[in-house]
N, C-alpha and C positions, 0 to 999 in steps of 0.2 A: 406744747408740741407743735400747735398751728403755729406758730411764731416763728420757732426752730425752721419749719418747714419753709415759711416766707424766705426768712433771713437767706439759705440754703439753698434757695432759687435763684431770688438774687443776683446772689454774688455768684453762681454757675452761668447765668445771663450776660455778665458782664465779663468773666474771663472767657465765655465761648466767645462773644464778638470780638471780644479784643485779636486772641489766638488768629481766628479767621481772619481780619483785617493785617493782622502784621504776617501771613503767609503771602509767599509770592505764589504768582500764575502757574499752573501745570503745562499749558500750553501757551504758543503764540498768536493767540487768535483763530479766528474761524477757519484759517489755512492749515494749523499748526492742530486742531481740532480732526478736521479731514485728512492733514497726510500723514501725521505720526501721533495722534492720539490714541490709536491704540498702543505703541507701541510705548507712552509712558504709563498707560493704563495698566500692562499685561506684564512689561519686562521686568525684571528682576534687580534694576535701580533702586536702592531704598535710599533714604535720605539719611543723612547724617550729620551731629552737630543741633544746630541750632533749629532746624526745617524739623528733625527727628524731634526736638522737643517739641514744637507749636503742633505738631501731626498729635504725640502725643497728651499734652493739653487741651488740645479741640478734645478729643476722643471720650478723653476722662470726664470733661464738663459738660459732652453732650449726654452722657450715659447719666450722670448727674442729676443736669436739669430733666431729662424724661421721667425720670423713677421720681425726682419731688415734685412733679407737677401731676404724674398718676399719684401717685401716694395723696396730695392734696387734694385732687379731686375726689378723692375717695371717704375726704375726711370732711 
């Protein structure tokens, strides 16, 4: 079961960096931060395609790696 656990972190480890890494920027910098950061934070832009998959990749391997790394530390 510890094994499983290891294995299953892992590989959650290395498809979360990947995901993250191959996402582009939300914003343009510290400008793009200040003048319309909120407005890609709050509006109702959703991504689609290929962004919608890496948003939901991150998502799934970070819920992943949390729950097997509580779980392992429990174990």
């Amino acid at each position: 079961m510890k094994t499983i656990l290891i294995v299953l972190l892992v590989i959650s480890s290395i498809v979360l960096i990947a995901s993250i890494l191959l996402q582009s920027g939300k914003s343009a910098g510290l400008s793009g931060t200040i003048a319309g950061g909120a407005e890609s934070l709050f509006g109702k832009k959703r991504a689609t395609g290929y962004e919608a998959i890496l948003e939901r990749a991150t998502t799934i391997s970070a819920v992943v790696f949390m729950l097997s790394a509580f779980i392992n530390s429990l174990i």
